[in-house]
C-alpha positions in Angstrom: 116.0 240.9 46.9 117.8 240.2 44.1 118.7 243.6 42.9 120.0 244.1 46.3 124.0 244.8 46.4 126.4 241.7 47.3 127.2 243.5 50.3 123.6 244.3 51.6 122.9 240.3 50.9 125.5 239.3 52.9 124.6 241.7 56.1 121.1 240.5 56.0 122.1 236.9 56.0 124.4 237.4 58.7 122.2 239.7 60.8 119.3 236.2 59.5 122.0 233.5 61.3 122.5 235.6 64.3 118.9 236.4 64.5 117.6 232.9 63.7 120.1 231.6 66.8 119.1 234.6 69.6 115.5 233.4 68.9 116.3 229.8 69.1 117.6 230.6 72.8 114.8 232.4 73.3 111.9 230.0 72.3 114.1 226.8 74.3 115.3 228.7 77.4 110.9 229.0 77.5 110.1 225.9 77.2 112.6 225.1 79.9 110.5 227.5 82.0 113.4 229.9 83.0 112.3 232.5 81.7 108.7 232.0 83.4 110.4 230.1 86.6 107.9 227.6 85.8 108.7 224.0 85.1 106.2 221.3 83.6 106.1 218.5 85.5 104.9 216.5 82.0 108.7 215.3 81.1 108.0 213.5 77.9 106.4 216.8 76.5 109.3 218.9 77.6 111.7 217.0 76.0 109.6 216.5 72.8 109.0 220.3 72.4 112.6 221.2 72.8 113.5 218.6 70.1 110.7 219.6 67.5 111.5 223.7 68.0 115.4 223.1 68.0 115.1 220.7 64.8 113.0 223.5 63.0 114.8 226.4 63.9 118.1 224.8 63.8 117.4 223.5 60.1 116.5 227.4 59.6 119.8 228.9 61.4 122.1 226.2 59.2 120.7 227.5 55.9 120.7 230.8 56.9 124.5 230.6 58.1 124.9 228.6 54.6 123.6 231.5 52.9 125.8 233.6 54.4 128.9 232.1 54.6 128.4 231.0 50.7 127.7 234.5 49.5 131.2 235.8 51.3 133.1 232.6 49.5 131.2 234.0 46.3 132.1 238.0 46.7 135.9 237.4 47.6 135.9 234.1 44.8 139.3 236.1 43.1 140.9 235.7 45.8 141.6 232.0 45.5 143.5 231.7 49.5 140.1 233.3 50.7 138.0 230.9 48.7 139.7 227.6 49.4 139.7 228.6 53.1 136.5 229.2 53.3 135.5 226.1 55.0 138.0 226.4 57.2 136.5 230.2 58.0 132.8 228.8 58.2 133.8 226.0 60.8 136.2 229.3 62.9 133.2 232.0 63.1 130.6 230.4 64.6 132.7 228.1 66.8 133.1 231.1 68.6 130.0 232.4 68.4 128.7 229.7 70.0 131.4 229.3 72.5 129.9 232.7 74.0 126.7 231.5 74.0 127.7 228.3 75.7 129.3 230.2 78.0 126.9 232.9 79.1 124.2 229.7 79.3 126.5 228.2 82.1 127.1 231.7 83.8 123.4 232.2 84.2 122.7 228.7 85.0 125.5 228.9 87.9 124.1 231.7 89.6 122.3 229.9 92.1 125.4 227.5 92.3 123.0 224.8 91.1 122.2 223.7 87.8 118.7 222.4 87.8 117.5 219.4 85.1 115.7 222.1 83.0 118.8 224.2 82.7 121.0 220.9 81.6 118.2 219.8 79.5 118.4 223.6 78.0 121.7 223.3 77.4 121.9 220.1 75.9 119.3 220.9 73.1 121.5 224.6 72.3 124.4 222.1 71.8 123.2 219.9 69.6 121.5 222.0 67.2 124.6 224.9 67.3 126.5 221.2 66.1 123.7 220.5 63.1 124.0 224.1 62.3 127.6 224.3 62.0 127.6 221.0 59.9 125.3 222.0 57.5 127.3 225.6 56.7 130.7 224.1 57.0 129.8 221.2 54.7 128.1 223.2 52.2 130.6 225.3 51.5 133.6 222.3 51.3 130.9 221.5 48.7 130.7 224.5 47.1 134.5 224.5 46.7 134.8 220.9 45.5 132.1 221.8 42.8 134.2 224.7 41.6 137.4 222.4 41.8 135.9 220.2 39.6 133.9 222.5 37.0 135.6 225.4 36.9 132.4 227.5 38.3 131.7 228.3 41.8 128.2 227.3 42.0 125.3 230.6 43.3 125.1 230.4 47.0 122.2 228.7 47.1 123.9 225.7 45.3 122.4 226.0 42.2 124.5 225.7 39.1 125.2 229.1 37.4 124.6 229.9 33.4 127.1 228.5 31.5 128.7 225.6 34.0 130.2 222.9 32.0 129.4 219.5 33.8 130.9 216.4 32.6 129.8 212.9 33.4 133.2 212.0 34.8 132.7 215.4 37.5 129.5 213.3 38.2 131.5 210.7 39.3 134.1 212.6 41.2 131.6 214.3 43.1 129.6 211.3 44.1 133.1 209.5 44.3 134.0 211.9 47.1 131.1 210.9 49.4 133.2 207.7 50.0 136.3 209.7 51.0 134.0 211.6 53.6 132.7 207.9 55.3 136.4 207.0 55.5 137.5 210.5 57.2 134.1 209.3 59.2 135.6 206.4 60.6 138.9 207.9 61.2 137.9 210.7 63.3 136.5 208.0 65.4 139.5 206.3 65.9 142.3 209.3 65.7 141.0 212.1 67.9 141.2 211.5 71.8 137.8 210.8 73.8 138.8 214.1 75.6 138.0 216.2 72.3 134.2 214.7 72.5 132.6 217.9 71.2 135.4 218.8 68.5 134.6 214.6 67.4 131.1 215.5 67.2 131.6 218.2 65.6 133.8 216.7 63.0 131.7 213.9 62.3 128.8 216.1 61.8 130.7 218.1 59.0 131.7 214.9 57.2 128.1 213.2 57.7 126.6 216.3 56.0 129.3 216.5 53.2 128.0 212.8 52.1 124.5 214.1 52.0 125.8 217.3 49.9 127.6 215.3 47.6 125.3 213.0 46.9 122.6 215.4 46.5 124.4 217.7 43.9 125.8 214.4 41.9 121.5 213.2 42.0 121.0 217.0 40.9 124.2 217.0 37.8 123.1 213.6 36.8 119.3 214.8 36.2 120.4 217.9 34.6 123.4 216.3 32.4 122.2 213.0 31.4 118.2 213.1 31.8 118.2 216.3 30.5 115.3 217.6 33.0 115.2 221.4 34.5 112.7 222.9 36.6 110.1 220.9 38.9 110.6 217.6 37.0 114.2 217.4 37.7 112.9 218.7 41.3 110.8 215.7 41.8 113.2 213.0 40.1 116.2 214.1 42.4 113.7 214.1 45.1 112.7 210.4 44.6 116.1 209.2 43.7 117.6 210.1 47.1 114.7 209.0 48.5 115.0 205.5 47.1 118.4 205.3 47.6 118.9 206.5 50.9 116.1 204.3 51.9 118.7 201.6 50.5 121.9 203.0 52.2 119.9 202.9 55.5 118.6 199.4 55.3 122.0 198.1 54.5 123.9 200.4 57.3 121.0 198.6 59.8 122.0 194.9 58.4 126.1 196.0 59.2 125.6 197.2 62.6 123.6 193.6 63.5 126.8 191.8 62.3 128.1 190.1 65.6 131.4 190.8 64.0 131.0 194.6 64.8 131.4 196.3 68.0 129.7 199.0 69.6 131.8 201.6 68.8 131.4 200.6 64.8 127.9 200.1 65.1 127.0 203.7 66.8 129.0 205.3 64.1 127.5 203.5 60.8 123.9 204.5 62.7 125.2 208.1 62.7 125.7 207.8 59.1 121.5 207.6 59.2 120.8 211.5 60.1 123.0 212.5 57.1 120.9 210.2 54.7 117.7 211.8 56.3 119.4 215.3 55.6 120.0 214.0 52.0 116.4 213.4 51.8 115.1 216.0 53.5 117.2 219.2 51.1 116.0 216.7 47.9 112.3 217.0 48.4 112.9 220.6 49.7 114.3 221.3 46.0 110.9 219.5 44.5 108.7 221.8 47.1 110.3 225.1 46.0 110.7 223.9 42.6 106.8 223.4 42.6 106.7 227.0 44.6 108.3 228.9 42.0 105.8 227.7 39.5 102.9 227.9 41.6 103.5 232.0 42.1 104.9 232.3 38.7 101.2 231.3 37.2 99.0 232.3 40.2 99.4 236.5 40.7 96.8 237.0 43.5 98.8 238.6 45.7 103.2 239.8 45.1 105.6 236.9 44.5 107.5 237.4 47.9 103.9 237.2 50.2 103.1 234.3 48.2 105.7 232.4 48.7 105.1 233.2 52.7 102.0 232.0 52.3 102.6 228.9 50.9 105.6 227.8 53.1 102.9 229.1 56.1 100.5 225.9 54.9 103.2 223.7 54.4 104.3 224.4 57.8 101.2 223.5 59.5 100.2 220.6 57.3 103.6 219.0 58.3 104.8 220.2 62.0 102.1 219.1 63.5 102.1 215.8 62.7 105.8 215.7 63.1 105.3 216.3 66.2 103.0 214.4 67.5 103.3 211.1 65.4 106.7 211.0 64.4 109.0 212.7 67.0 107.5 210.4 69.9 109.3 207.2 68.2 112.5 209.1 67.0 112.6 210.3 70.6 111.6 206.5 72.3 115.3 205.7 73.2 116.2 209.0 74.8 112.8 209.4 76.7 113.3 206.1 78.1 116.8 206.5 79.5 115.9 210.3 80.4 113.1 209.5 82.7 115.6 207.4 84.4 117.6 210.1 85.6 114.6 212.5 85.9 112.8 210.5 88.8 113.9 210.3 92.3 113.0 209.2 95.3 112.3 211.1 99.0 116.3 210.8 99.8 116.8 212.3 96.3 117.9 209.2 94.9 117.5 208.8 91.0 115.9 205.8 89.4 118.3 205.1 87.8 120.9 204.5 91.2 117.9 202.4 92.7 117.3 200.0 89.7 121.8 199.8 90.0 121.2 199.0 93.5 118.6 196.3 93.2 120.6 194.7 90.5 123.9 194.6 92.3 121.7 192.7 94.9 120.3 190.5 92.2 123.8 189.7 90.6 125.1 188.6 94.2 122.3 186.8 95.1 122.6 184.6 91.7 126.4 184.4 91.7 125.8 182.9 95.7 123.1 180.6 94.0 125.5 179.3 91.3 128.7 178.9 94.1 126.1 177.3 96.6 124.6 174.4 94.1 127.3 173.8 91.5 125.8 170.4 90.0 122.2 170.9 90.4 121.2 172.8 86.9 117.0 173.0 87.6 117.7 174.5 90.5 119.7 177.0 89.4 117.4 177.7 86.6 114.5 178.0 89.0 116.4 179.9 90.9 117.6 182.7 88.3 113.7 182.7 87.1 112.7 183.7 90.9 115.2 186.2 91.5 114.5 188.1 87.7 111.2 187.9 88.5 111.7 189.8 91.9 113.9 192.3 90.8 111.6 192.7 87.9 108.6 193.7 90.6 111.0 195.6 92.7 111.5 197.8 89.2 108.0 198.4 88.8 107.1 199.3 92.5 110.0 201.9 92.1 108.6 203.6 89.2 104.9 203.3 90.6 106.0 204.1 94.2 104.3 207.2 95.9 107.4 208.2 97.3 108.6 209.1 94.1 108.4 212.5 92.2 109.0 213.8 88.7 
């Protein structure tokens, strides 16, 4: 609680991260049915639990480890070497941390000198959500030290401003200023660090993603408080629905730049990465209305203590909102992935995959319309008939393969 010692605050927010992670292997290694040894044969659902359960408890492990590694930049904050490396401390720690657990995964997954598509599907989810969490603490903390760079004030660990912060209209600025230093260091990381650092890129990129959403967030959150002059739930709900409306705007316009035809792959993938930030941004805004609204909720309604309330409130909130997260939203966010997944995730009774058979049949089909174009160089219906025919066979020889009885899931 509150009253609790800086040092008993930190040990229980470290001993939360940790804790929130083990049970995150826990509740995925399940789903992936090793610790049962058995596997659904429902693929879509497989995949769509793993995301929903490592989304929620990933979001959970990234505050937590924000919590944590806030509350250490906030104990040892006169010792400036140990506050401005902070960032640099929050990216170290877990790295490792989950270096161990990446590598225990593979040792366990090797032991049968096989790894299966449920243990690759396993550890593909840990990855990406040990990535989310280590972007959300690392960039919350180079935002913690920005907002002290520019105010004066390190800001409480859980980013709210303390008594007494002075907040100019021009650190407003600055701070939302800095979100366009972040896109640029963005795009660079693309272009500077080798392919064969893929996970440190990802990694990097997720950091700098999440430091837009943070600055952009807290400048929403100074300019309410500073020049709209609103505290408590209203400021709450106007942050909440300026982020909202404006990273509805960033998105649209980050949609139109990636149709340009004057962009290339690379540059559109990136700009659409720039999307889960803005969702982030989104996501921590209305999260400051709802515990806005929850502080003021227990504060007037005493039925039961303060803490259990609280519980009970984020309890109906929880099952108001996962569910139909889960089944209404997550199968559209998920389309792509399922789509090229299954691919990989059928084969056929010589254990080829899908995905080799449709490459095979198309390699046919490119021959056998390169031969038509080389055999009939002048007669243009033809060739168009032709190309028609052999799209529509390969078309049908697609669907048998996926309908086939000889394959298997």
């Amino acid at each position: 609680g509150p009253a609790a010692s800086p040092e008993s605050q930190i040990a229980a927010f470290g001993a939360l991260a940790l804790g929130w992670y083990l049970l995150l292997q826990f509740i995925l290694a399940y789903w992936c049915g090793l610790l049962t040894g058995k596997h659904t044969p429902d693929f879509k659902s497989l995949v769509l639990n793993l995301k929903c359960w490592a989304v929620m408890l990933g979001v959970v492990t990234g505050s937590s480890s924000m919590s944590f590694f806030s509350l250490v930049q906030d104990y040892e904050k006169s010792n400036w070497i140990i506050l401005y490396s902070m960032p640099l401390i929050t990216f170290l720690v877990p790295s490792v941390v989950y270096a161990i657990g990446d590598r225990i995964r593979h040792l366990l997954a090797t032991l049968d000198d096989h790894i299966d598509p449920f243990e690759e599907a396993f550890d593909r989810f840990s990855d990406e959500t040990e990535d989310v969490v280590i972007g959300l603490a690392v960039s919350h903390v180079i935002t913690q030290t920005l907002r002290f760079y520019l105010t004066g004030t390190l800001p409480a660990p859980t980013g709210a401003n303390r008594p007494g912060t002075e907040v100019e209209f021009r650190d407003i600025v600055s701070l939302a200023s800095s979100s366009f230093v972040y896109i640029l260091l963005f795009l660079a990381v693309e272009q500077c660090l080798p392919k064969s650092w893929s996970r440190l890129r990802k990694r990097f990129k997720m950091i700098l993603a999440s430091c837009v959403a943070f600055a952009l967030f807290y400048s929403f959150t100074w300019f309410a408080l500073i020049v709209l002059g609103l505290e408590g739930p209203s400021q709450g709900l106007v942050v909440a629905l300026g982020v909202t409306w404006g990273g509805f705007a960033v998105m649209i316009l980050l949609d139109k730049l990636a149709d340009l035809e004057c962009t290339g792959p690379v540059f559109d993938q990136n700009l659409r990465m720039l999307v889960m930030p803005i969702a982030t941004l989104i996501g921590f805004g209305w999260k400051g209305a709802f515990a806005d609204a929850g502080v003021t909720i227990v504060q007037k309604v005493t039925w039961f203590p303060a803490p259990l309330e609280q519980a009970i409130l984020a309890m109906i909130l929880l099952l108001v909102i996962l569910p139909a997260w889960r089944m209404y939203i997550l199968p559209k966010v998920m389309y792509d992935y399922l789509k090229h997944a299954k691919k990989k995730t059928v084969v056929d009774a010589e254990g080829r995959t899908l995905e080799v058979l449709l490459d095979e049949e198309l390699d046919k089909c490119l021959d056998k319309l390169e031969s038509i174009v080389v055999s009939y160089p002048s007669e243009r219906h033809t060739h168009h008939k032709a190309i028609v025919l052999e799209l529509e066979r390969l078309r049908k020889i697609s669907e048998n393969i996926v309908q086939g009885a000889g394959l298997r899931c």
